[in-house]
N, C-alpha and C positions, 0 to 999 in steps of 0.2 A: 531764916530765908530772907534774901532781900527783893526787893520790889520788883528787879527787874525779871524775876526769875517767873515770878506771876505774868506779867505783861507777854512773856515771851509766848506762841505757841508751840504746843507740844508738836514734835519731830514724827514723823512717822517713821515705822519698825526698817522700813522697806527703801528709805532714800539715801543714796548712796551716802557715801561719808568723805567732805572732803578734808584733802592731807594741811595738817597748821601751815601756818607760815612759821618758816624759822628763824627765830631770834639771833640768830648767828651766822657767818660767814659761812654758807656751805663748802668751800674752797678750801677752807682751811683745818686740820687736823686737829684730833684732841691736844697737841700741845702747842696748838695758834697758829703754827707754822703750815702751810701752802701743802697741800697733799701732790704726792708725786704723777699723778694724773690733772690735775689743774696748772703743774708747771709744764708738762708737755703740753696740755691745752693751748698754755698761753705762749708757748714757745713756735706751735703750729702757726697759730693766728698769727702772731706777729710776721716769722716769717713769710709765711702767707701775704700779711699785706707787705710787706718790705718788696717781693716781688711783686706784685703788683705797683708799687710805688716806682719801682727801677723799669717798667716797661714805659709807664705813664712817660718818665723822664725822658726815655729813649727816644717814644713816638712826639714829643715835644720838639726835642732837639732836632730829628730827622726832620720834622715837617719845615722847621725853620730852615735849616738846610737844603731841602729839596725844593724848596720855593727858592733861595739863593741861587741854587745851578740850572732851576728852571730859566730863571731872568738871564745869568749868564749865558746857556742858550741859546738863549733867543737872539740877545745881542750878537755873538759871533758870528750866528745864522746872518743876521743885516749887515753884518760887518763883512762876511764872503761873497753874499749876494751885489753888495756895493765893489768888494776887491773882481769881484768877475764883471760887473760894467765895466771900471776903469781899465780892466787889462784892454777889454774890445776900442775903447779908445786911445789904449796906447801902440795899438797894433795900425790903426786908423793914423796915428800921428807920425808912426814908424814910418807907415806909408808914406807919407807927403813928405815927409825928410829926407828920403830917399829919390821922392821925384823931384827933387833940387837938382841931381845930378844924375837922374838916369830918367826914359820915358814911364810915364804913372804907370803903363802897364807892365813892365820893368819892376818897378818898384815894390807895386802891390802883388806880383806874383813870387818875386823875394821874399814877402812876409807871408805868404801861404804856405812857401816850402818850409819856412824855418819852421810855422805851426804845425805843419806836417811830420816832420822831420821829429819834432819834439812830442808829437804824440806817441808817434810810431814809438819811440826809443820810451814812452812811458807803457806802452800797451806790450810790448815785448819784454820789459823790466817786470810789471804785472805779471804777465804769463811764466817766467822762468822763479818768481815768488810763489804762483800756487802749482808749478812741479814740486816743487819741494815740499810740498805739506804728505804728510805722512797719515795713517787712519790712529785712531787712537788706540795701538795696540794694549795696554795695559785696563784699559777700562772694557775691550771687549774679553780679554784673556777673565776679567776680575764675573763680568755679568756669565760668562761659561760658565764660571764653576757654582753660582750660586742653582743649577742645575742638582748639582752632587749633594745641597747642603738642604737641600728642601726633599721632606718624608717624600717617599715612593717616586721621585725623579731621578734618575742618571743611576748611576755606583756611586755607594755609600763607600766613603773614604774611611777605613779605622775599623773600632771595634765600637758596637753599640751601648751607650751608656747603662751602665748597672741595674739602674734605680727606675731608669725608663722604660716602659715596654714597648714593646715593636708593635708599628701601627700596623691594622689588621687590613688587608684589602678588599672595600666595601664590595665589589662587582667579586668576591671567593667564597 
C-alpha cells in the first residue's frame, strides 16, 4: 500500500459514483477513425453555422445597401421638391415673356390654360390606365381552392390517401 491510499478517506457505500474521465477521443472509433454519428454531428454544426454565417453576410450587405438607397431617396425627394419650385417659376417667367407682346392678363391666362389643359390630358391619361387594371384573377382562382385542400372544407378532390385516415368530425 502507498501512502496516499491511507491519507485518503474512506468513500461511503451510498455516494453516487462518478463516470472517469476518458483518456481518449470519445469521437473516434475503435479503429481511431471518426465514428459515423460525430461525422453527422459535425456535419450538422458546421452547416448550421455556414447558415448562419450566410444570413450574417446577407444582413450586412442589405444594411449597407439600404442605407445607400435610403440617402438616394432622400436626395431625389430634394431634387423634385426643388424640380417643382423651379417649374412655378418658369411658368411665372412664361408669363412675363408673354406680356412682351400681349396684355399680363392675356398672358398669364395663356399659361393657366396650357397648366390646365396638361392636367386635364394627365388626369384623363391616369384614369383610362386604372380601367384597365384587371382583379388578380389567378391568385383568387389559386386562394378558392385551398378550400378543397384543407381536412373538412369544400369537396375533397380525388381519392383519400391509403396510409391516412379520415379526419373524424369532432361536433359527430
Amino acid at each position: 500500500m502507498s501512502g496516499d491510499q491511507d491519507t485518503w478517506p474512506k468513500e461511503p457505500s451510498d455516494a453516487p459514483r462518478v463516470p472517469a474521465i476518458p483518456m481518449s477521443d470519445a469521437r473516434l472509433g475503435k479503429d481511431g477513425q471518426p465514428t459515423f454519428g460525430a461525422l453527422v454531428k459535425d456535419a450538422t454544426a458546421s452547416a448550421s453555422t455556414l447558415v448562419r454565417s450566410e444570413i450574417q453576410l446577407a444582413k450586412t450587405e442589405l444594411i449597407g445597401e439600404a442605407k445607400k438607397a435610403g440617402t438616394g431617396t432622400g436626395l431625389i425627394a430634394v431634387a423634385g421638391v426643388l424640380l417643382l419650385y423651379a417649374s412655378l417659376f418658369f411658368f411665372v417667367f412664361l408669363g412675363f415673356l408673354l406680356a412682351i407682346w400681349l396684355p399680363e392678363w392675356a398672358a398669364f391666362g395663356i399659361v393657366f390654360l396650357i397648366l390646365l389643359v396638361v392636367a386635364l390630358i394627365g388626369a384623363f391619361v391616369g384614369y383610362k390606365l386604372f380601367r384597365k387594371l384587371h382583379k388578380p384573377e389567378k391568385t383568387l382562382e389559386s386562394v378558392g381552392e385551398l378550400s378543397s385542400v384543407i381536412p373538412g372544407r369544400g369537396k375533397s378532390h380525388g381519392v383519400a390517401h391509403p396510409q391516412i385516415p379520415t379526419a373524424r368530425d369532432p361536433q359527430s
